[in-house]
N, C-alpha and C positions, 0 to 999 in steps of 0.2 A: 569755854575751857578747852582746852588744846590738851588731844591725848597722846601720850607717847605709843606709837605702834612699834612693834617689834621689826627688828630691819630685815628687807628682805632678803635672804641668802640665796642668792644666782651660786653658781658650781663653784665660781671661783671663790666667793665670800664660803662655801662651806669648805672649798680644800684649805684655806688659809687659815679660820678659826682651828678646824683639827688639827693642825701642824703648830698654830700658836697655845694652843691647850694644852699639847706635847712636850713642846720644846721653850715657848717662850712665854709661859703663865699670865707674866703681867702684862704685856700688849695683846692678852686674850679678851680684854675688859675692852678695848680703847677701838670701840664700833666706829668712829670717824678713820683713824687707820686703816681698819679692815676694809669698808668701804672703799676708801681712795684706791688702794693698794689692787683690791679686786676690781674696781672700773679701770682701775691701767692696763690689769691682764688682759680683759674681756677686750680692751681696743687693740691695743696690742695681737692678740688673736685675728681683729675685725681686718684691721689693718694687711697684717701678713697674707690674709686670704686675697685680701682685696689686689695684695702685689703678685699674686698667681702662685703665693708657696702652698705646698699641700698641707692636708689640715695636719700631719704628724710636725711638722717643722714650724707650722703654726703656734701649735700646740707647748710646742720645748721653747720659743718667742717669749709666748705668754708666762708660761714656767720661772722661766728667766727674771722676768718683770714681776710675779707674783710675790719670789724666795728672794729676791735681792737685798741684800742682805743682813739674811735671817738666814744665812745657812749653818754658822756656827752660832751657838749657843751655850751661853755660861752657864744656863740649869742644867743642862744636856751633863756638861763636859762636869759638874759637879756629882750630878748623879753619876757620872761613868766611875769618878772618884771615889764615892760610897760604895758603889759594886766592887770593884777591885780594891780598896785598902781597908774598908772598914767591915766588910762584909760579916765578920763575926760580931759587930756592935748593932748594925745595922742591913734588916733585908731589904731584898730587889724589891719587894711590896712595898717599903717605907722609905725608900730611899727618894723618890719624887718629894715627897711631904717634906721630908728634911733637907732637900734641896731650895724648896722654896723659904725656910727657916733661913738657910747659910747663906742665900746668897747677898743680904744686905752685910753680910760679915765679912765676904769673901772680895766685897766690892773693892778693897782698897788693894789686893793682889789683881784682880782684873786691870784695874785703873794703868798699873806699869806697861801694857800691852798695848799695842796696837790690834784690834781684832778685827779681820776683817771674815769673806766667807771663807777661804782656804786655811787658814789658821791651823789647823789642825794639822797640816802636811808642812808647817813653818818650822824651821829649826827652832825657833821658842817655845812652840809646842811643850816639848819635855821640861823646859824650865816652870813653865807655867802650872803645869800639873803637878812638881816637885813642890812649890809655893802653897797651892793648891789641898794637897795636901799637909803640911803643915799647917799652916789655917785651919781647915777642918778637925784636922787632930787636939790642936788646942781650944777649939771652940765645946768638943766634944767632952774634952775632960772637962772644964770650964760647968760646962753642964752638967757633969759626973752621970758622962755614958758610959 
């Protein structure tokens, strides 16, 4: 009988879980991901050393490789949405919880974007968040928040 052991988490599988816990919930589940993603860093890292760069440049290498892209984030940018417009419906404490609610809601306003990590400095940007919340607002009454 073949037991499942727990994976093991080297620095980079633990920076990436807390950051995917954070920001991007559902590929916080998805241990093949983390894995991959953190043996890229770790060679990546191995690598850079190997070509004489110092371990801080190494280090921003590995970084690179680790968050690619996962630097923008639709829960992130949802909950940013519940802190600033909904904030009297909904607190900073509950706004994660109901981030992970909205976002299969929200999915069909994400869908018009191209997203990538800088997104957030894009002139669509503001569009997006306008949409954004609208969505949210009627999802909210919908639900008689």
């Amino acid at each position: 009988m073949k037991q499942n052991k727990p994976m093991e988490l080297s620095y980079y599988r633990l920076s990436l879980l807390s950051f995917l816990k954070e920001s991007h919930p559902t590929l916080a589940i998805d241990d093949d991901f983390i894995k991959n993603r953190a043996d890229e860093a770790a060679e990546a890292y191995a690598e850079a050393i190997r070509d004489g760069l110092s371990h801080t440049e190494a280090e921003e290498l590995a970084n690179l490789t680790l968050f690619r892209g996962l630097l923008f984030s639709r829960h992130d940018m949802i909950v940013h949405v519940l802190w600033n417009e909904f904030a009297d419906i909904i607190s900073q404490s509950e706004a994660a919880d109901y981030a992970k609610k909205l976002l299969p809601e929200c999915e069909t306003v994400f869908s018009q974007y191209i997203l990538f990590d800088e997104f957030m400095y894009s002139p669509e940007y503001n569009s997006l968040y306008t949409e954004l919340t609208g969505c949210i607002d009627l999802w909210l009454e919908e639900n008689e928040l």
